[in-house]
CHARMM-style PDB file with segment names, atoms N, HN, CA, C and O in Angstrom:
ATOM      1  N   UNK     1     126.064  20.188 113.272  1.00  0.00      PROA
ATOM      2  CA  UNK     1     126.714  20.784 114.413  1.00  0.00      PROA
ATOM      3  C   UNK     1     125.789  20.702 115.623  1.00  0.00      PROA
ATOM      4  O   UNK     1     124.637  21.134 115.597  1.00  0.00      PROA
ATOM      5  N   UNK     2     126.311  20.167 116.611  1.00  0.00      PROA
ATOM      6  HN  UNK     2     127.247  19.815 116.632  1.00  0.00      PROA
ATOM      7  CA  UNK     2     125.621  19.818 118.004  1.00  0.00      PROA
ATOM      8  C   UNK     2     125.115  21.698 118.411  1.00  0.00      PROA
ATOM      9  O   UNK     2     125.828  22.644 118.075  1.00  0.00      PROA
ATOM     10  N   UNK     3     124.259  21.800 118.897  1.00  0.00      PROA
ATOM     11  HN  UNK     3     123.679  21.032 119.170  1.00  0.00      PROA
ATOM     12  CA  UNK     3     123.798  23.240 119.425  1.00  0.00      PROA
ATOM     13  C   UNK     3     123.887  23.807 118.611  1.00  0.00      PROA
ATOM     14  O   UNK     3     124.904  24.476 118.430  1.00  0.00      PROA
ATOM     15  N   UNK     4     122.842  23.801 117.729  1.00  0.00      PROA
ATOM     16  HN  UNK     4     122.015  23.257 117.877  1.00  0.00      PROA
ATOM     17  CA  UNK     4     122.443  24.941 116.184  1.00  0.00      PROA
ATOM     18  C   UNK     4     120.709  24.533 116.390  1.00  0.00      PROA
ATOM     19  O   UNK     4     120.291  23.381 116.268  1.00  0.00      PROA
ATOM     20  N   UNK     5     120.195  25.235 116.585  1.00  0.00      PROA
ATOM     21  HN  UNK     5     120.535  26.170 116.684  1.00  0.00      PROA
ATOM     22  CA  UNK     5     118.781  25.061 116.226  1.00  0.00      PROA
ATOM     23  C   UNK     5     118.034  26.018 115.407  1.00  0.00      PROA
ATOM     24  O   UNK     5     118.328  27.204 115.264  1.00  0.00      PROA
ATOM     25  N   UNK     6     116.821  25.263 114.764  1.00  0.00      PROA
ATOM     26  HN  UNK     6     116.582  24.299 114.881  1.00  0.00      PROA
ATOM     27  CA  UNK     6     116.515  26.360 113.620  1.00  0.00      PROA
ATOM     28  C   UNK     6     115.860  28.392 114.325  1.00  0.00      PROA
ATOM     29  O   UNK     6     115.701  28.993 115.387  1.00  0.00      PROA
ATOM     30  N   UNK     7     115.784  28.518 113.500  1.00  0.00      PROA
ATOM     31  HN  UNK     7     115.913  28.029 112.637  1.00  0.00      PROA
ATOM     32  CA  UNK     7     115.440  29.693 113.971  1.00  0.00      PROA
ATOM     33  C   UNK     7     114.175  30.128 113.861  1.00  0.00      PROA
ATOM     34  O   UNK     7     113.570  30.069 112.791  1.00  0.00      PROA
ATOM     35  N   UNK     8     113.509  30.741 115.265  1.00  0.00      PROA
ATOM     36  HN  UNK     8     114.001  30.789 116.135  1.00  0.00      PROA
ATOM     37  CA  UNK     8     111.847  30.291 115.261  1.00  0.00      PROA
ATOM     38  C   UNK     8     111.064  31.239 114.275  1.00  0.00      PROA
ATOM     39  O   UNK     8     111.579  32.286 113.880  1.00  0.00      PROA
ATOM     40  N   UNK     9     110.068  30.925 113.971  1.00  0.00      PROA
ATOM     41  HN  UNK     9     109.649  30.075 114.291  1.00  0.00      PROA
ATOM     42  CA  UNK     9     109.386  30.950 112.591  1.00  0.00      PROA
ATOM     43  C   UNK     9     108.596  32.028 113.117  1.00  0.00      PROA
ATOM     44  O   UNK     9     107.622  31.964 113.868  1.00  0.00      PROA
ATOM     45  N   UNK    10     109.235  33.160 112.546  1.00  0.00      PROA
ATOM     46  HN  UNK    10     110.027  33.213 111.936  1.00  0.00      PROA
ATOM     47  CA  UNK    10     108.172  34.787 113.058  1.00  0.00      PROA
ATOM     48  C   UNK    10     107.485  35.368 111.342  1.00  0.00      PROA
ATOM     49  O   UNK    10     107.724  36.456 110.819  1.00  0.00      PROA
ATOM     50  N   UNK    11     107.000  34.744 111.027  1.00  0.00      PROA
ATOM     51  HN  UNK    11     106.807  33.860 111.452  1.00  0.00      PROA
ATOM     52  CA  UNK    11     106.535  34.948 109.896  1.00  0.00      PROA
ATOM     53  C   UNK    11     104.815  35.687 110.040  1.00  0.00      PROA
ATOM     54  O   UNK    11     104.316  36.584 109.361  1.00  0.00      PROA
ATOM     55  N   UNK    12     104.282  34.977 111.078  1.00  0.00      PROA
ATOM     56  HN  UNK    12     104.687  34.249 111.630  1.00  0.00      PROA
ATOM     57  CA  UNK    12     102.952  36.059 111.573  1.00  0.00      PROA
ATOM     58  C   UNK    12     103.275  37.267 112.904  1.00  0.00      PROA
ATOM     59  O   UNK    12     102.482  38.060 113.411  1.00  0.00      PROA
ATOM     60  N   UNK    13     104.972  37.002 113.258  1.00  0.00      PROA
ATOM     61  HN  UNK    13     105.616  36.357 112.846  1.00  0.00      PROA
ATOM     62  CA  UNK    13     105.105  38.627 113.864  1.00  0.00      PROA
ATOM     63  C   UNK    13     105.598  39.423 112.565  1.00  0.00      PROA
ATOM     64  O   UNK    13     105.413  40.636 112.461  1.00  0.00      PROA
ATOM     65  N   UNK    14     105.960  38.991 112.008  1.00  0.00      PROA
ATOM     66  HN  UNK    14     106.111  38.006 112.093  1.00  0.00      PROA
ATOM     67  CA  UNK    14     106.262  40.119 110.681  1.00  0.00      PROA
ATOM     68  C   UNK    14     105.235  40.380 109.834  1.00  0.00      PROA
ATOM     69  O   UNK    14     105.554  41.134 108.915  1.00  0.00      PROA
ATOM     70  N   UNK    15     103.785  39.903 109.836  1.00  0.00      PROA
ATOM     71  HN  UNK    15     103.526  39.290 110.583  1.00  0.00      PROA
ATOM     72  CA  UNK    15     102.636  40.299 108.595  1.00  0.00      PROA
ATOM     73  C   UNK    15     102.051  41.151 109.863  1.00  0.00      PROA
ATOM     74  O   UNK    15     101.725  42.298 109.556  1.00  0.00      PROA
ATOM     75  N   UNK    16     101.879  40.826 111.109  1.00  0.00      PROA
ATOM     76  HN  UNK    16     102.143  39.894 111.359  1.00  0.00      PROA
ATOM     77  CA  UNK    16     101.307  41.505 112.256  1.00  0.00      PROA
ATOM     78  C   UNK    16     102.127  42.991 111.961  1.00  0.00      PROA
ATOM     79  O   UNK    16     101.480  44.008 111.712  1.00  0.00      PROA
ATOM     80  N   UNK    17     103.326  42.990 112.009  1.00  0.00      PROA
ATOM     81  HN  UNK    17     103.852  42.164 112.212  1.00  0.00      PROA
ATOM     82  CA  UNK    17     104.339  44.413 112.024  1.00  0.00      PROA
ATOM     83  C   UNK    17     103.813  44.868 110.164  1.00  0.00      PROA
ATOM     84  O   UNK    17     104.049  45.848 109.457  1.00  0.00      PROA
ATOM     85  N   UNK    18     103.458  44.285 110.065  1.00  0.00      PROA
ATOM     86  HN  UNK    18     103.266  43.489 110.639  1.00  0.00      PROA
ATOM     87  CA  UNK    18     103.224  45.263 108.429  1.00  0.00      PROA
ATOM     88  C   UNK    18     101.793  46.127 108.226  1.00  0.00      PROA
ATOM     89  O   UNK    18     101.425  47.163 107.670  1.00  0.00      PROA
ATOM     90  N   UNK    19     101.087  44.783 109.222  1.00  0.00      PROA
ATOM     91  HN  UNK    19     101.386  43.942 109.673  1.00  0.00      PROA
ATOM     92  CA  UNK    19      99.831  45.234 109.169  1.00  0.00      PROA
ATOM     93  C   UNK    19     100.362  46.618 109.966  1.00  0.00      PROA
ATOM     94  O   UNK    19     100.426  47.729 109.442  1.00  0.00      PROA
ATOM     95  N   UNK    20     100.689  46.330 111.207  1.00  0.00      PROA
ATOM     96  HN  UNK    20     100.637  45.427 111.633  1.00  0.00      PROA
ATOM     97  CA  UNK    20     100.719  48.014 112.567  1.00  0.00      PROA
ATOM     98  C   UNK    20     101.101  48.683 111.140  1.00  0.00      PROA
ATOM     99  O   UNK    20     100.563  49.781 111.001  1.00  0.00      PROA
ATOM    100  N   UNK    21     101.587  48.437 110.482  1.00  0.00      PROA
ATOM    101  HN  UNK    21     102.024  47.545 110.595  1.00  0.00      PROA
ATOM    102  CA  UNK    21     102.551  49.740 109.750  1.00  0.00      PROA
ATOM    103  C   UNK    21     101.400  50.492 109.078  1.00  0.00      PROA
ATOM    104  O   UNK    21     100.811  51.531 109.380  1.00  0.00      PROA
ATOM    105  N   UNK    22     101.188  49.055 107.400  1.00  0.00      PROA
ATOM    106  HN  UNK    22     101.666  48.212 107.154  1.00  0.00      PROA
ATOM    107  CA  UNK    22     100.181  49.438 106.382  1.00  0.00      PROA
ATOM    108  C   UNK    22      99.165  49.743 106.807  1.00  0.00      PROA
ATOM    109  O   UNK    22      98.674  50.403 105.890  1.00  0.00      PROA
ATOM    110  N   UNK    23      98.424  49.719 107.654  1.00  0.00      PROA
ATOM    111  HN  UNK    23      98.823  49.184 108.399  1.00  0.00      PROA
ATOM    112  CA  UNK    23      97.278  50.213 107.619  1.00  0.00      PROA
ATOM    113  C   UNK    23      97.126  51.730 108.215  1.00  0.00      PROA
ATOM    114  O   UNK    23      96.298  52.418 107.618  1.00  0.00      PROA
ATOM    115  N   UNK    24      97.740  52.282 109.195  1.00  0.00      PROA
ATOM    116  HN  UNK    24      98.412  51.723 109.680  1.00  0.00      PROA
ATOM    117  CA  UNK    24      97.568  53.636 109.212  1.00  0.00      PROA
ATOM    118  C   UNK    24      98.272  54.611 107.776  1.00  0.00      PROA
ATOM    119  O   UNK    24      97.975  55.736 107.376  1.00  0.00      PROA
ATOM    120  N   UNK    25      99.259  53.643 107.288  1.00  0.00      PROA
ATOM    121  HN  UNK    25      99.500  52.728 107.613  1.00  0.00      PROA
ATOM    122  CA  UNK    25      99.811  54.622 106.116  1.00  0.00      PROA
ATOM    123  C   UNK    25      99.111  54.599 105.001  1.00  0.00      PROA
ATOM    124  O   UNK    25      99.355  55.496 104.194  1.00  0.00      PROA
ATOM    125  N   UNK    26      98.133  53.649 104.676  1.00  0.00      PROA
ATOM    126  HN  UNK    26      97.936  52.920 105.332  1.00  0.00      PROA
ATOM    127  CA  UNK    26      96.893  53.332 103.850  1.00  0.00      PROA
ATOM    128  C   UNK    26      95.794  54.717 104.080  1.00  0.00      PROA
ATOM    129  O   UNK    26      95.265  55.480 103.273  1.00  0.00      PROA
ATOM    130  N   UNK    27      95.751  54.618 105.542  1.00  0.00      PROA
ATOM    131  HN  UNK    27      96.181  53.998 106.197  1.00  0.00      PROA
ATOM    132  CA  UNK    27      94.390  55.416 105.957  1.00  0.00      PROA
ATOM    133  C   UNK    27      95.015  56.819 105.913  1.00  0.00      PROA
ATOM    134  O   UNK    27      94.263  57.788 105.805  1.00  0.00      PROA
ATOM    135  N   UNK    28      96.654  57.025 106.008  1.00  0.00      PROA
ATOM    136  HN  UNK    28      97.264  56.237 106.095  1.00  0.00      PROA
ATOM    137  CA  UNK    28      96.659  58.308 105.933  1.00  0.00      PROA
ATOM    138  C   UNK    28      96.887  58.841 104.386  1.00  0.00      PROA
ATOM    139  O   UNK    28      96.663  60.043 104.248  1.00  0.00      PROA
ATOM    140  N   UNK    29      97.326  58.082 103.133  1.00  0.00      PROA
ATOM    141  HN  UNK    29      97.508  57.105 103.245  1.00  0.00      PROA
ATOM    142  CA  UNK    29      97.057  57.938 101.960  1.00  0.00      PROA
ATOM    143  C   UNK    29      96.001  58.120 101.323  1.00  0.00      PROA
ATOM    144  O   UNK    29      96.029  58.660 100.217  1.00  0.00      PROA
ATOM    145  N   UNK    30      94.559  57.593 102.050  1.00  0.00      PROA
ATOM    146  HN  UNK    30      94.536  57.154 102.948  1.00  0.00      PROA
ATOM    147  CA  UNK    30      93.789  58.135 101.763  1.00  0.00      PROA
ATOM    148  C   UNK    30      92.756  59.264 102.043  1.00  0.00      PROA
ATOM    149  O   UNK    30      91.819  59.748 101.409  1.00  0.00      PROA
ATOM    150  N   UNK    31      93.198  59.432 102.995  1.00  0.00      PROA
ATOM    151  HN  UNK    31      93.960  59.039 103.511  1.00  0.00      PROA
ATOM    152  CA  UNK    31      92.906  61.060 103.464  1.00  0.00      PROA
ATOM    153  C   UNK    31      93.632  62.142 102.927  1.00  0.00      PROA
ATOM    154  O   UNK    31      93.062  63.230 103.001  1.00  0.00      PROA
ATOM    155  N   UNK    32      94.950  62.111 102.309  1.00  0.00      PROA
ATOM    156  HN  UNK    32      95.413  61.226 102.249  1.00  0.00      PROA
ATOM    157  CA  UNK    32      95.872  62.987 101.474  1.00  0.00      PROA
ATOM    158  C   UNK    32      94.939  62.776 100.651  1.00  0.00      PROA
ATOM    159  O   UNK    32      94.069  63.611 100.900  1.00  0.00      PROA
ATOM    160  N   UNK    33      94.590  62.058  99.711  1.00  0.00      PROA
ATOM    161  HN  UNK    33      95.297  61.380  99.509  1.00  0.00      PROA
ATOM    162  CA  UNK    33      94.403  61.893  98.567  1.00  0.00      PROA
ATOM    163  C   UNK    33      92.318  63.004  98.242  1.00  0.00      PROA
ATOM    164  O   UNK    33      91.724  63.637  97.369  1.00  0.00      PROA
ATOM    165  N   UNK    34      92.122  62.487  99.750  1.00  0.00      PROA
ATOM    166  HN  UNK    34      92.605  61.973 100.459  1.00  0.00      PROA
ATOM    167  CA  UNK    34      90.576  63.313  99.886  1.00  0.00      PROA
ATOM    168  C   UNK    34      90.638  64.776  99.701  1.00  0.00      PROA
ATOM    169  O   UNK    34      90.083  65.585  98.958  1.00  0.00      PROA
ATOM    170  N   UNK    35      92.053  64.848 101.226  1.00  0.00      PROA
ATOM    171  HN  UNK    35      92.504  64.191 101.829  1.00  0.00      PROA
ATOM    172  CA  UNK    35      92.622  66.572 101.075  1.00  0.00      PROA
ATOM    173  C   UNK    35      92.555  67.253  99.983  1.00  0.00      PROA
ATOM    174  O   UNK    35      91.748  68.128  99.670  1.00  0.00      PROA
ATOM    175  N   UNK    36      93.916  66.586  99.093  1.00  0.00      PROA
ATOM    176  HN  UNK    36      94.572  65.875  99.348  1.00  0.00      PROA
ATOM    177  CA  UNK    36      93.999  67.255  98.126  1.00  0.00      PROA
ATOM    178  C   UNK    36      93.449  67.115  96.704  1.00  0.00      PROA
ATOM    179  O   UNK    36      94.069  67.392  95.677  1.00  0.00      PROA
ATOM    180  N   UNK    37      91.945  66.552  96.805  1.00  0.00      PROA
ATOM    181  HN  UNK    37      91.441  66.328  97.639  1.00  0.00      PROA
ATOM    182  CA  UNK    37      91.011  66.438  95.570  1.00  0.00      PROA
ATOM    183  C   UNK    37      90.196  67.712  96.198  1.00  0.00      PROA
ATOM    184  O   UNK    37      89.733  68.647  95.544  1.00  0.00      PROA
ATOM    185  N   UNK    38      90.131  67.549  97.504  1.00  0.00      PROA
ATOM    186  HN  UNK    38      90.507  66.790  98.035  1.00  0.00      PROA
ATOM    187  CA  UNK    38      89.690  68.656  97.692  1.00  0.00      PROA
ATOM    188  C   UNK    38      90.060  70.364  97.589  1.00  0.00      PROA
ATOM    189  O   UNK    38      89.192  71.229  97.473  1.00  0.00      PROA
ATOM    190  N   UNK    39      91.222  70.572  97.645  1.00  0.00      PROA
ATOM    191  HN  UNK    39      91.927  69.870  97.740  1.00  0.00      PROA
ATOM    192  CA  UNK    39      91.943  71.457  97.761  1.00  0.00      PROA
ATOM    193  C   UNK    39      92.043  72.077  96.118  1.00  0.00      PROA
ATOM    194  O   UNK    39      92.197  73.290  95.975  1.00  0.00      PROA
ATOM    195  N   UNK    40      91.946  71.176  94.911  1.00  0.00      PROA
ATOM    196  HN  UNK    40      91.821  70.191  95.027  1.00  0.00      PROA
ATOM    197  CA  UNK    40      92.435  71.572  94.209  1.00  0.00      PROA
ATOM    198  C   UNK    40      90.960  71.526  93.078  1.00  0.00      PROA
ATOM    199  O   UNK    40      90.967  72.085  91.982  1.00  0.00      PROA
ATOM    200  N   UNK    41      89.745  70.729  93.642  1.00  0.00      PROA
ATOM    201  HN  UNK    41      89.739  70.274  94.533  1.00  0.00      PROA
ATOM    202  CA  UNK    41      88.342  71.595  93.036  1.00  0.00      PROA
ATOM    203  C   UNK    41      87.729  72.358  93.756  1.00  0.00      PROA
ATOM    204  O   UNK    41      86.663  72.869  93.412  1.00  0.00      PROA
ATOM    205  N   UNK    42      88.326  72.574  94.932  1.00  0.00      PROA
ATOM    206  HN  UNK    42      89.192  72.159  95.211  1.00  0.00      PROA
ATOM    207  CA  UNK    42      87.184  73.719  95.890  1.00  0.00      PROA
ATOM    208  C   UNK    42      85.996  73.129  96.745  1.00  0.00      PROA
ATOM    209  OT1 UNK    42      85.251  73.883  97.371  1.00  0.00      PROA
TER     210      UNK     42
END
């Protein structure tokens, strides 16, 4: 079909958008995880 072109290749804006994501939910995962080792030996 005349005027179909592929569709542009966002494959490093989508690992870029995972990274923005994963990594603060990583860092806040592991600060829960500090919290509440802490919380629960004193």
């Amino acid at each position: 079909m005349a005027g179909e072109s592929s569709p542009p290749d966002r494959r490093a804006l989508i690992a870029l958008s995972w990274l923005w994501v994963g990594a603060p939910l990583c860092y806040g995962l592991y600060e829960l995880v500090l919290k509440a080792k802490q919380l629960f030996t004193g």
